[in-house]
N, C-alpha and C positions, 0 to 999 in steps of 0.2 A: 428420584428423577432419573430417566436417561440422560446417559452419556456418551459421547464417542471416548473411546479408553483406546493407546498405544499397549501390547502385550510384550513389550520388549522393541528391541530397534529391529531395521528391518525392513522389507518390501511391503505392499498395502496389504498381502495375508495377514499382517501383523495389528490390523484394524477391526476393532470390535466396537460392539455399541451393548453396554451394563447398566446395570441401577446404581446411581451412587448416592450417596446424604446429599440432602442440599443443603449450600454455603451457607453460614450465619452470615447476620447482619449488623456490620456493630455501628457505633456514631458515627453519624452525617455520612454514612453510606445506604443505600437502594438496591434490591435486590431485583431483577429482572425476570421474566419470562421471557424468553429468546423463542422469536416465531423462525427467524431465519439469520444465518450466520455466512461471512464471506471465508473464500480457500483463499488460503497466499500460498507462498513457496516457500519462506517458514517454517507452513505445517510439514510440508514435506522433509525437508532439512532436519526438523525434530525426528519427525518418526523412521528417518537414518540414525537415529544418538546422534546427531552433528550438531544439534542445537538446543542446550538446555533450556527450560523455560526461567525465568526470571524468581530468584528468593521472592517466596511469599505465594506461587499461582502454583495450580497445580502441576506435575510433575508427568502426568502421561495421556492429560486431557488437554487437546489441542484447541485451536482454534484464537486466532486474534481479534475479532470484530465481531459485532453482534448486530442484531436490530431486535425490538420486543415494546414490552408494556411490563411498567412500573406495575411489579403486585407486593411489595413490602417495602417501609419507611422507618428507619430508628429515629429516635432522639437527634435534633441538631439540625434533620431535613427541613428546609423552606423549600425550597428548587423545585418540588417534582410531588406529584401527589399519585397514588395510586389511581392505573390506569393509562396516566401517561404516555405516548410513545417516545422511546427516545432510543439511541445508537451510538456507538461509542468505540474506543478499542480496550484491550484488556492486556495483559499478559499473557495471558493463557486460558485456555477451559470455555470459549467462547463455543466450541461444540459441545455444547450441552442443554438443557432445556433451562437452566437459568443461570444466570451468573451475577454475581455481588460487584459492585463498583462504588465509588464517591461520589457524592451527588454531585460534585465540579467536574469531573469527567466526561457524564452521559451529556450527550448535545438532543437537542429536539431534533425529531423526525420533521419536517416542513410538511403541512400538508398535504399536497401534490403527490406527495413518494410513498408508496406500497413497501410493508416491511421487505419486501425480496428487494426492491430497487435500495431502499434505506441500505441492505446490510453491505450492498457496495460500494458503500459509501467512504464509510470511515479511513481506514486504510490505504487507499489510493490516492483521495485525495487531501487525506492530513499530510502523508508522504510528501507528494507533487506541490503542495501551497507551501510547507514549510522548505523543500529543497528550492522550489525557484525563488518565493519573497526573503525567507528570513535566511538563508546558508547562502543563495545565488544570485542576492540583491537585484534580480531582475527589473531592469528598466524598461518604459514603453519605445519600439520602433528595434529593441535587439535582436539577436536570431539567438535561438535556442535548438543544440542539437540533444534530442532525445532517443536514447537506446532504447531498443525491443519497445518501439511503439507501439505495439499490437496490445500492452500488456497491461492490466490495470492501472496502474501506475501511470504507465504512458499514454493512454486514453483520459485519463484525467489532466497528466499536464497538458495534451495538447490543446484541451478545451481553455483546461489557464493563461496559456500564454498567448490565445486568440485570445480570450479575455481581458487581459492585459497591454493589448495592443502590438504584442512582439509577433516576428514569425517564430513558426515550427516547422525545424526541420525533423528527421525521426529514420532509423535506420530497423532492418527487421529482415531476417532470412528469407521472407515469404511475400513474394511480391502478393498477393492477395490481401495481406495483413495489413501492405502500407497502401492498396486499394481502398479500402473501409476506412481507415484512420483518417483519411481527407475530410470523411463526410465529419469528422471533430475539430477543423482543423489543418492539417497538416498541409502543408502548403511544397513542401519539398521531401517526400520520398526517395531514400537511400538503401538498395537492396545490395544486402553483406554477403548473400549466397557465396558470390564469386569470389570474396577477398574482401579486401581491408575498404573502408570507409572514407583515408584520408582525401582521398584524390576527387572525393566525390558531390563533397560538403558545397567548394565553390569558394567565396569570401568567406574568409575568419568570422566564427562563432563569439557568443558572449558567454554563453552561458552550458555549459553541460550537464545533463540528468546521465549517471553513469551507474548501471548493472552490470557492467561486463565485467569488470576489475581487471588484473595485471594484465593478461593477454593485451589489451586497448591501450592501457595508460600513454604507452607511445605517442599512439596516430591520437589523443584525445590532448595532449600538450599540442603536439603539431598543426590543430587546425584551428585552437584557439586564440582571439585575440589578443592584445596587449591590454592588461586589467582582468583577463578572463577569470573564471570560476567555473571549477571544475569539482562537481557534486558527489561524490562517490556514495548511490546508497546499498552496494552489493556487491556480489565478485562470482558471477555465474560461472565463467567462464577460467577463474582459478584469482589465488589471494598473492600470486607471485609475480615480481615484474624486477627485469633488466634493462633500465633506461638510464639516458642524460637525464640530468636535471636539469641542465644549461637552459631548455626553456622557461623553467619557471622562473628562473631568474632576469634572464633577459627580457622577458615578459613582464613580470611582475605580476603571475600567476597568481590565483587563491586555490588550493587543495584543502578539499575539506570533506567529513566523513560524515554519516549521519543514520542513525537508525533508532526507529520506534520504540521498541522493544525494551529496552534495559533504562529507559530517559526515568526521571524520580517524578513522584505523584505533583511535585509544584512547577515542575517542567511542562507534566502531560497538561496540567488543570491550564496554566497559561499559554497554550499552543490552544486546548478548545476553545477558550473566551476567544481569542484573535482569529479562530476558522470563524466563530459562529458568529461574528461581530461583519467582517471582512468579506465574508464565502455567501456561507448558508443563505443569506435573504436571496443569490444569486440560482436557488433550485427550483425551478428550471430557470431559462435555458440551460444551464449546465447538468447536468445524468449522469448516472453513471452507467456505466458500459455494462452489458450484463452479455456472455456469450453464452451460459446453460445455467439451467435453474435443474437441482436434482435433490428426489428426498433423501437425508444423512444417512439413511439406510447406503447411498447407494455411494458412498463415499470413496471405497478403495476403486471405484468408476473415474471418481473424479482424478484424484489422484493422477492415477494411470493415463489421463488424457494431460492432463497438465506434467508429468513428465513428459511425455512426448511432443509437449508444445503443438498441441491440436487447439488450445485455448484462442481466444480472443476478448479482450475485456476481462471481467472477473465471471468466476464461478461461484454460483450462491447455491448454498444447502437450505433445504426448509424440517424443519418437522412434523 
């Protein structure tokens, strides 16, 4: 099968696309045919050496999220019969033309959703549903400030937390970015170009979705409530930080960290039963954001546009 293959760390020269074996299939696991696969910033982070892939996935084949059709079933499988569609996150190897998973992992595709819209799915908004319900106790009537709303991530929380009955607030370098985000949402646009965000928010926050890391942690204590929750699921902007604590205390802050990637198979399998119980009957109205659909051929493209933060929504790969 192809694959997209990393040839070392390094800038997107360092992206190739090989033949490699396809995965075995062992008990109560399904093997996939991947029509279309989402880019995170992950992949990028990896294919610097900054981010190893998790024991057990492959080691230089990227990719976290899939969409496809069930084409093989071992021993154990009920869930899913070949042909099925279904979509999911992985560790690793999700750019490739199949990838092996448990059958408790893959979530149905909803009818409605075309594999490219599917493959947007997984990782945004597994991310966005478990940072604001299960880490950011999200209440109905809260405010919710979201960094880098323009970004997968944050095109699906803002959908959530209109869903949920809270406002969205959402900050984003690119007054353009937080022009479009409205149309999901976003009720209060915060443009970072010029400086810091504290001043800008208005009333104390509940809730925080945070990609920026140290640089923020600051002004991200400072604007929040008494009880707030404050979400860390990234550190774009660096992993270092020189603050007081004294808010968190005098607040009675919640700081809490969270990422997909490294969670153990009874983690992931009980995070999809609660999307696909809780979420999924919800597709549509809820979407996912799709800002460029491009073939994996054209991948060190993608790349390249998502460092530069030309993206909007996710970028889906097809084969």
């Amino acid at each position: 099968m192809r694959a997209v293959i990393y040839e070392g760390a390094g800038g997107p020269e360092v992206i190739t696309i090989g033949e490699v074996p396809k995965p075995e299939v062992g008990k109560d696991h399904i093997r996939v045919r991947v029509h279309a696969a989402g880019l995170n910033r992950a992949d990028l982070i990896q294919r610097r050496g900054q981010y190893a892939a998790p024991h057990g996935w492959p080691a230089n084949i990227p990719g976290l999220e899939y969409a496809g059709e069930v084409e093989a079933v071992r021993p154990g499988v009920t869930r899913w019969r070949v042909g099925d569609r279904v979509m999911g996150l992985v560790g690793g190897g999700a750019h490739s033309e199949a990838v092996v998973v448990h059958q408790d992992e893959a979530i149905a595709i909803p009818a409605a959703l075309s594999f490219v819209e599917a493959a947007a799915v997984p990782e945004a908004f597994l991310t966005a549903y478990d940072g604001l319900m299960a880490r950011g106790r999200l209440a109905r009537g809260e405010r919710v400030l979201i960094h880098a709303v323009g970004s997968g991530v944050g095109t699906a929380a803002t959908q959530l937390v209109r869903h949920y009955g809270a406002t969205a607030l959402g900050t984003s370098r690119q007054p353009a970015k937080l022009a479009r985000a409205r149309e999901y949402g976003l009720e209060i646009g915060i443009d970072t170009s010029g400086g810091s965000f504290r001043d800008q928010v208005g009333d104390p926050v509940h809730v925080i979705l945070d990609v920026l890391g140290g640089p923020a942690l600051a002004d991200n204590l400072a604007v929040l409530a008494p009880l707030g929750r404050l979400v860390m699921l990234g550190h774009l902007q660096g992993n270092q930080a020189d603050v007081s604590l004294e808010p968190i205390l005098r607040k009675r802050l919640t700081v809490v960290g969270s990422v997909m990637r490294t969670r153990s198979l009874e983690e992931r399998i009980a995070l999809v039963a609660d999307f696909s119980a809780q979420v999924l009957p919800h597709f549509p109205p809820l979407r996912a954001v799709i800002g460029s659909t491009l073939p994996m051929s054209d991948l060190a493209l993608a790349h390249g546009a998502m460092e530069r933060d030309e993206s909007f929504g996710k970028t889906v790969l097809t084969w």
